[in-house]
C-alpha positions as CSV (number, residue, x, y, z in Angstrom):
1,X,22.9,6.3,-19.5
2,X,22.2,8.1,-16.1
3,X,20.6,5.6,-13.5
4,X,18.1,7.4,-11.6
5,X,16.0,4.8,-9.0
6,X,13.6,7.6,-7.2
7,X,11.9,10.3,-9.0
8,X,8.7,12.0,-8.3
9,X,5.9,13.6,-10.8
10,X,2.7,15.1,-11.4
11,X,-0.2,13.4,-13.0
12,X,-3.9,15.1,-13.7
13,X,-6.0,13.4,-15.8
14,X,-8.8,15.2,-18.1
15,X,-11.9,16.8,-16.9
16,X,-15.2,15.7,-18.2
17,X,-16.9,18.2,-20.5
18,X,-20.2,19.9,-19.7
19,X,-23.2,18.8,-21.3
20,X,-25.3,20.8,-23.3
21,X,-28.9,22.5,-23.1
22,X,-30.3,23.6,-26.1
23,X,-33.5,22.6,-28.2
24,X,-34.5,21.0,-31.5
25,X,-35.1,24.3,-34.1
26,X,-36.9,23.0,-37.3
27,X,-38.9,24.7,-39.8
28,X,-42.2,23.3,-39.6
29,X,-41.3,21.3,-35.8
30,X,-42.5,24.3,-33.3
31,X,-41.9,22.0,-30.1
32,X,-38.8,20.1,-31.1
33,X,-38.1,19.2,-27.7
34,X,-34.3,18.6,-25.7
35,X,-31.6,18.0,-27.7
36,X,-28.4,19.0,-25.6
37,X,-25.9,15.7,-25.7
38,X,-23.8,14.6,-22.7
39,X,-19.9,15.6,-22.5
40,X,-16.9,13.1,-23.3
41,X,-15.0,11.5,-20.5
42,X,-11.6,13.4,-19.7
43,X,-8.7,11.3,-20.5
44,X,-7.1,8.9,-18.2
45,X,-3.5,8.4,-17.2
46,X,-2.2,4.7,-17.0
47,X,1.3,3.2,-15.9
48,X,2.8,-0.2,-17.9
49,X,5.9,-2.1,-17.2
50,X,8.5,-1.9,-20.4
51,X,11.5,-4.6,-20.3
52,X,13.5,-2.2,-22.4
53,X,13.4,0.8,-19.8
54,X,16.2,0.0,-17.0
55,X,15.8,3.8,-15.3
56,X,13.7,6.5,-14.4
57,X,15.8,8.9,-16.2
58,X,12.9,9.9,-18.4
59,X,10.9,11.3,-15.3
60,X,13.5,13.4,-14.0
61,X,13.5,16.0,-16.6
62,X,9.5,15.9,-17.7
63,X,7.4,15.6,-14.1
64,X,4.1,16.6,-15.1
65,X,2.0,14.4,-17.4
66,X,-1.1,15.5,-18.2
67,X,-4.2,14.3,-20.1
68,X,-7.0,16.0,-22.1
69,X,-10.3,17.2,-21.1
70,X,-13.5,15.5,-22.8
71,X,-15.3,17.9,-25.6
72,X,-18.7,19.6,-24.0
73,X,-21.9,18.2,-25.6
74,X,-23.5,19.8,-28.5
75,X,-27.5,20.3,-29.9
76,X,-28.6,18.0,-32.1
77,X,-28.1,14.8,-29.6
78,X,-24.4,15.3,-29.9
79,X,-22.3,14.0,-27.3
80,X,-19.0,15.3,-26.7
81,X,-15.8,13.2,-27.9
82,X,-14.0,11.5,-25.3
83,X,-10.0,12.5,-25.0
84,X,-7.7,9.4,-25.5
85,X,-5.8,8.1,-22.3
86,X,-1.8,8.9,-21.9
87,X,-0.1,5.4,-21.1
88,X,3.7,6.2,-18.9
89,X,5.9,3.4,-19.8
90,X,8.1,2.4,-16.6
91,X,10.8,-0.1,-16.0
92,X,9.9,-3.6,-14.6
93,X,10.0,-3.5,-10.9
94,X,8.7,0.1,-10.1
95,X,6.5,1.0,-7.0
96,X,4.2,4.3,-7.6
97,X,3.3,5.9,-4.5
98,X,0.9,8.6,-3.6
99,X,3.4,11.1,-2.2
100,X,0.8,12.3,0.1
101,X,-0.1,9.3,1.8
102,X,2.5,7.0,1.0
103,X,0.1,4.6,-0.5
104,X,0.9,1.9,-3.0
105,X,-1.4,2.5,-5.7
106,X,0.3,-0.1,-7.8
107,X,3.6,-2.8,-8.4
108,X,4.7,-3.3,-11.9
109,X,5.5,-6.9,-12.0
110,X,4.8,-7.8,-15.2
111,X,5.7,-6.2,-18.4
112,X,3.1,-5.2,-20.6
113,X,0.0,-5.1,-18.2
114,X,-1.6,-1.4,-17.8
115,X,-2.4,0.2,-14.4
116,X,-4.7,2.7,-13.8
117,X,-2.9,5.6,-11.5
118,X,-5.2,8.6,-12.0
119,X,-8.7,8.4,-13.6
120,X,-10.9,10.9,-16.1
121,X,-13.9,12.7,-15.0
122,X,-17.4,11.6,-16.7
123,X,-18.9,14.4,-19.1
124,X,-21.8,16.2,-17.9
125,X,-25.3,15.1,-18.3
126,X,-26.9,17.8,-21.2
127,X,-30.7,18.6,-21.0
128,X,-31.7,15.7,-23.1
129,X,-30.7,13.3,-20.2
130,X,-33.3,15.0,-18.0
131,X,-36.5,14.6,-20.4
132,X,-39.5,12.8,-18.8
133,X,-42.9,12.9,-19.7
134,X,-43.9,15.4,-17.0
135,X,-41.1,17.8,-17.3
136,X,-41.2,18.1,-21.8
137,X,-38.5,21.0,-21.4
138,X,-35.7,20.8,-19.2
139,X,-33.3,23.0,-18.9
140,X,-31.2,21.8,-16.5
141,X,-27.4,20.0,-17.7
142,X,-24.8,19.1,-15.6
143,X,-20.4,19.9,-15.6
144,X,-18.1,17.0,-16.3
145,X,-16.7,15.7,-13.2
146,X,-13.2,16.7,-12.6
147,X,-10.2,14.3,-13.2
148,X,-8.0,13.1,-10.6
149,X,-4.6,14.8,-9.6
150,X,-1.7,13.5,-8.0
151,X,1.5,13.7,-6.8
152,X,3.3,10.2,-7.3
153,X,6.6,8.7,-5.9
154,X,8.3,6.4,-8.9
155,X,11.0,4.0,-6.9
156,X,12.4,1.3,-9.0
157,X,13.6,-2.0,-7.4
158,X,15.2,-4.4,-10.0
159,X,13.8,-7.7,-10.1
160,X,17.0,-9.9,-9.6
161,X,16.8,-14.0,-8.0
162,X,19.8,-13.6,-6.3
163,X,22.0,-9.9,-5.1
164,X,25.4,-9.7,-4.4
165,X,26.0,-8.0,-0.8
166,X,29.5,-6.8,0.5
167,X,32.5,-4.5,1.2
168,X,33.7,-2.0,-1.6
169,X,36.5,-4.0,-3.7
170,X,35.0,-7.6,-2.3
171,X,35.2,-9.4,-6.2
172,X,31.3,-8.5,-7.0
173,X,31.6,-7.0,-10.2
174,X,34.7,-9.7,-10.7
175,X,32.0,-12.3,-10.1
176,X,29.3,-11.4,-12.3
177,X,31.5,-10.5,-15.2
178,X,32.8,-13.8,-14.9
179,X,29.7,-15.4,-15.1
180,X,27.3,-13.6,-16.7
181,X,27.3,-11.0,-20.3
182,X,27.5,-8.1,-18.0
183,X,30.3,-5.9,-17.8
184,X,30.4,-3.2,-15.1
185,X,33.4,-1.2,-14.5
186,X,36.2,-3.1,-12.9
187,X,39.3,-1.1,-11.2
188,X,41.8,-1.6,-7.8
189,X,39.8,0.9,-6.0
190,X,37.0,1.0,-4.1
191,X,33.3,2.9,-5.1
192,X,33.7,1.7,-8.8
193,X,30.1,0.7,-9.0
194,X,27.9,3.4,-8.2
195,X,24.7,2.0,-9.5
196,X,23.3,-1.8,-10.3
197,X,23.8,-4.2,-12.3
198,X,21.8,-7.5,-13.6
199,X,23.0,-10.3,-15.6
200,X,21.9,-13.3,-16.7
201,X,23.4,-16.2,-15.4
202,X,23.2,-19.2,-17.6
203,X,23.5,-22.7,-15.8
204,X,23.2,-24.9,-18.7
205,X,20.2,-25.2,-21.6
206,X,16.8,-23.6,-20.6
207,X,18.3,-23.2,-16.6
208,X,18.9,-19.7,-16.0
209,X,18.7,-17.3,-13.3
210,X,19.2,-13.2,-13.2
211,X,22.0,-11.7,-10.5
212,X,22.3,-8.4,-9.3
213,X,25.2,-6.4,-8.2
214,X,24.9,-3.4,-6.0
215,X,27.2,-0.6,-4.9
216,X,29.9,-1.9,-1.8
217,X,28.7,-1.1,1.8
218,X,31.0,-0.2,4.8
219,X,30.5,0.4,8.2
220,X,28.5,3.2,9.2
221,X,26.1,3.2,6.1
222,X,23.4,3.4,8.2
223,X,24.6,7.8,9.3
224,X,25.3,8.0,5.0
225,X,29.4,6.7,4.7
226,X,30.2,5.9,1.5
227,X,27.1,5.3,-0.8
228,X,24.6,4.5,2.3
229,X,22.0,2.5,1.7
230,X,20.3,3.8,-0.8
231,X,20.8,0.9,-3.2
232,X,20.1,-2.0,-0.4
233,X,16.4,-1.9,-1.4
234,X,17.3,-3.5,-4.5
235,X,17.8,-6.4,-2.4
236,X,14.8,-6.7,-1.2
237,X,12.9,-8.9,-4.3
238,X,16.3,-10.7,-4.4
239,X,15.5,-14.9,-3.2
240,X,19.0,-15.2,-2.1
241,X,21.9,-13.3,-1.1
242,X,25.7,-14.0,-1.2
243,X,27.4,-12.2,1.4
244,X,30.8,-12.0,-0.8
245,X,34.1,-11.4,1.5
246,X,37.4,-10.5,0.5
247,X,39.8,-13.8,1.9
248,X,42.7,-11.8,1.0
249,X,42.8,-8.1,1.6
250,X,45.9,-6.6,0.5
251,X,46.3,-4.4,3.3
252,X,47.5,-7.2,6.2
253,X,46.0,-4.7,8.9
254,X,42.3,-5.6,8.0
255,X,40.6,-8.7,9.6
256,X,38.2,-10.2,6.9
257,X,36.0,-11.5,9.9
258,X,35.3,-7.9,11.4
259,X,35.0,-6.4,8.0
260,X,31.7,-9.7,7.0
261,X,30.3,-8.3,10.6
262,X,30.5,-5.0,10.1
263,X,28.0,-5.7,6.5
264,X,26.1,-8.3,9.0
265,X,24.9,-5.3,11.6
266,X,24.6,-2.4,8.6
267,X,21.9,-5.0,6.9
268,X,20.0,-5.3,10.0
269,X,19.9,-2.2,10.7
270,X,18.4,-1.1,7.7
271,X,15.8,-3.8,7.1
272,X,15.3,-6.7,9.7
273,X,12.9,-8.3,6.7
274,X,16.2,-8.4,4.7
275,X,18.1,-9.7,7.1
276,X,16.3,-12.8,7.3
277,X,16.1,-13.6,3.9
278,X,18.3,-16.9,3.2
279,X,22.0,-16.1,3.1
280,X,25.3,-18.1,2.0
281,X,28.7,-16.6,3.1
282,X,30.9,-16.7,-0.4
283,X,34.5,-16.2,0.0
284,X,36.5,-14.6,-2.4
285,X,40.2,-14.8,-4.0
286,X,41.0,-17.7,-2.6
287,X,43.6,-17.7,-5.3
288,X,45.7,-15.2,-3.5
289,X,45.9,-17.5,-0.6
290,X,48.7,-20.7,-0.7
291,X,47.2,-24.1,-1.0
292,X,48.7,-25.7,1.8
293,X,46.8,-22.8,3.9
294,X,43.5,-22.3,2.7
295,X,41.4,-24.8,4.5
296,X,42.9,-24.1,7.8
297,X,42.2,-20.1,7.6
298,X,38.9,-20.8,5.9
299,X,37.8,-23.0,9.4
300,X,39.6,-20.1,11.0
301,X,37.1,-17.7,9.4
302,X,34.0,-19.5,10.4
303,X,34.9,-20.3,13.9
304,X,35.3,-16.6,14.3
305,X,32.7,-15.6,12.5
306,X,30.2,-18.0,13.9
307,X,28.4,-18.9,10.9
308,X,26.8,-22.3,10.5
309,X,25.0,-21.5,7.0
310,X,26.5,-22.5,3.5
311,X,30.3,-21.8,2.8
312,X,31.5,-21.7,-0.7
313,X,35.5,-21.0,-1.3
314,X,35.7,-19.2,-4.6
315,X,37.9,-17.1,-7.4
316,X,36.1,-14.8,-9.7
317,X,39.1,-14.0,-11.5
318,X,40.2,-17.8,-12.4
319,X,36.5,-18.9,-11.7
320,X,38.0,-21.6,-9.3
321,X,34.7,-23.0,-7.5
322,X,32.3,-21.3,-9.3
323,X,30.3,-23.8,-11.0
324,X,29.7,-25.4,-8.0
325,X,28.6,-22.3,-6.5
326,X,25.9,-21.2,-10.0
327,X,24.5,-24.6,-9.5
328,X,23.5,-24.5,-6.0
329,X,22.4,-21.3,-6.8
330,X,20.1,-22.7,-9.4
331,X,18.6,-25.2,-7.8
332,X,17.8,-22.7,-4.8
333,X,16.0,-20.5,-6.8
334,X,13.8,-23.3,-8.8
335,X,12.3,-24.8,-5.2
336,X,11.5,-21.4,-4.4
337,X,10.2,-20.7,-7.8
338,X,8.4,-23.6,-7.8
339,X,4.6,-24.2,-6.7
340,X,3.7,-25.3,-3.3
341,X,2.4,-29.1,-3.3
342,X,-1.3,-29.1,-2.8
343,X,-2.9,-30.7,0.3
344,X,-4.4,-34.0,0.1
345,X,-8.1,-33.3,1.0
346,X,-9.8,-36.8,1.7
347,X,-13.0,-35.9,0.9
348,X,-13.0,-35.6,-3.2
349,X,-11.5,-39.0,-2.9
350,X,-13.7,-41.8,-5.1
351,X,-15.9,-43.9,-3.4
């Protein structure tokens, strides 16, 4: 299936129907008085998060959605029928925007909950509605309101605890196949992701958390090299990042410490919020590297790099270290999952 994170799409809801003027015509009843009923509402168009939807695909071939207007009002104190509501089932994690004003009008969060995003016009008021006892024979009615139209902005950020952040061919997709049911495409060159992936990490019974791996990014993202940063923003709901390097490039030519900087300056430049969310520097394919030599080039690394956050030495492919690593990783996300301890306020204490 096609991933498509950024679609946009017209929705109009119904217009309200017009109410009615006519009069009551009996035999025998001369003055049967107003009779004209109201019109339905127009239909309504609502958004709800689906956990089985992973893309916007559905959106990028049918853009307009439209609802039905409500039935005018009739004689005989008929009101018109109302039109049913159209409900747009979206993936978990989308933003709709008014494309005009680039306005939130809602966050899907959580699945199954129904947003209104564009609402029906009320019917019309028919001649019946206007009856008092001074004015026995109105004529007047009123249209149904119109419905509202918009032009909305769909943008789909996956809902992930931790995200997976570095250079094309850095052991990402290595990683989370390892430790998770996902399997993204794995090859010796670099691009091979081209869209995200989640899996669930499972930690041990009932202690799980969900990962995300994105596309690679290289220097000079920010002017649109390689892939850009159009998947970054799938970061940004992310309560942790691992900053994976490659320890061992194969090509001797490439320092491992400029290539970690290089990711450093393209994330602040595209979001200073995302650059300050809490990040642990994971270094990869350690296997590649001889024993005896390892913890001298990994102080090496640091000392170069200048990082005084967490270190964790690791091997997707023989999964060397990483249980160490999916615990702390646990336990990180549970204190920030957890709620935040109340104040003691003195004054409901007993007497």
């Amino acid at each position: 299936m096609k991933f498509v994170d950024e679609v946009t799409i017209d929705v109009v809801a119904g217009n309200g129907g017009s109410g009615c003027a006519s009069f009551r015509r009996e035999k025998f009843i001369p003055f049967g008085g107003p009779d004209g009923g109201d019109g339905g509402k127009g239909g309504s168009v609502f958004a709800v998060a689906d956990v089985n939807l992973n893309t916007l695909i559905d959106y990028r071939y049918a853009r307009r959605h439209e609802a039905r207007n409500g039935e005018a009002g009739r004689g005989s104190d008929c009101n018109g029928a109302a039109s049913d509501d159209i409900v747009l089932r979206m993936p978990v994690g989308t933003i709709i925007r008014d494309l005009e004003t680039d306005e939130v009008i809602a966050e899907l969060l959580e699945p199954g909950v129904k947003v209104l995003i564009a609402k029906g016009g009320d019917g019309g008021f028919g001649n019946l509605h206007f009856k008092t006892s001074t004015n026995r024979a109105p004529r007047q009615k009123t249209p149904g309101w119109p419905g509202e139209a918009k032009t909305l902005k769909l943008e789909m950020r996956v809902l992930a605890d931790v995200g997976l952040l570095g250079q094309p061919n850095a052991g990402k997709s290595t990683l989370i196949a390892a430790v998770s049911n996902a399997r993204p495409k794995i090859a010796d060159y670099p691009f091979t992701t081209l869209y995200p992936n989640l899996g669930v990490v499972r930690v041990g019974p009932e202690k799980s958390f969900v990962m995300a791996d994105i596309p690679g990014l290289i220097e000079g993202a920010a002017e649109g090299a390689g892939l850009g940063h159009q998947f970054l923003r799938h970061l940004q709901r992310s309560r942790l990042l691992l900053h994976l390097v490659d320890f061992a490039p194969l090509d001797e030519n490439v320092d491992p410490v400029a290539e970690a900087k290089a990711i450093v300056a393209e994330l602040k430049k595209y979001d200073e919020a995302l650059y300050n969310k809490p990040r642990w520097l994971v270094l990869n394919k350690v296997d590649m590297v001889d024993a005896a030599e390892r913890e001298a080039k990994v102080k090496d690394f640091i000392k170069r790099f200048k990082w005084k956050g967490k270190v964790f030495t690791i091997s997707g492919l023989t999964r060397e270290g990483c249980e160490d690593l999916l615990r702390a990783i646990y336990d990180h996300v549970k204190a920030e999952k957890a709620p935040p301890v109340k104040e003691h306020d003195p004054r409901f204490d007993e007497v």
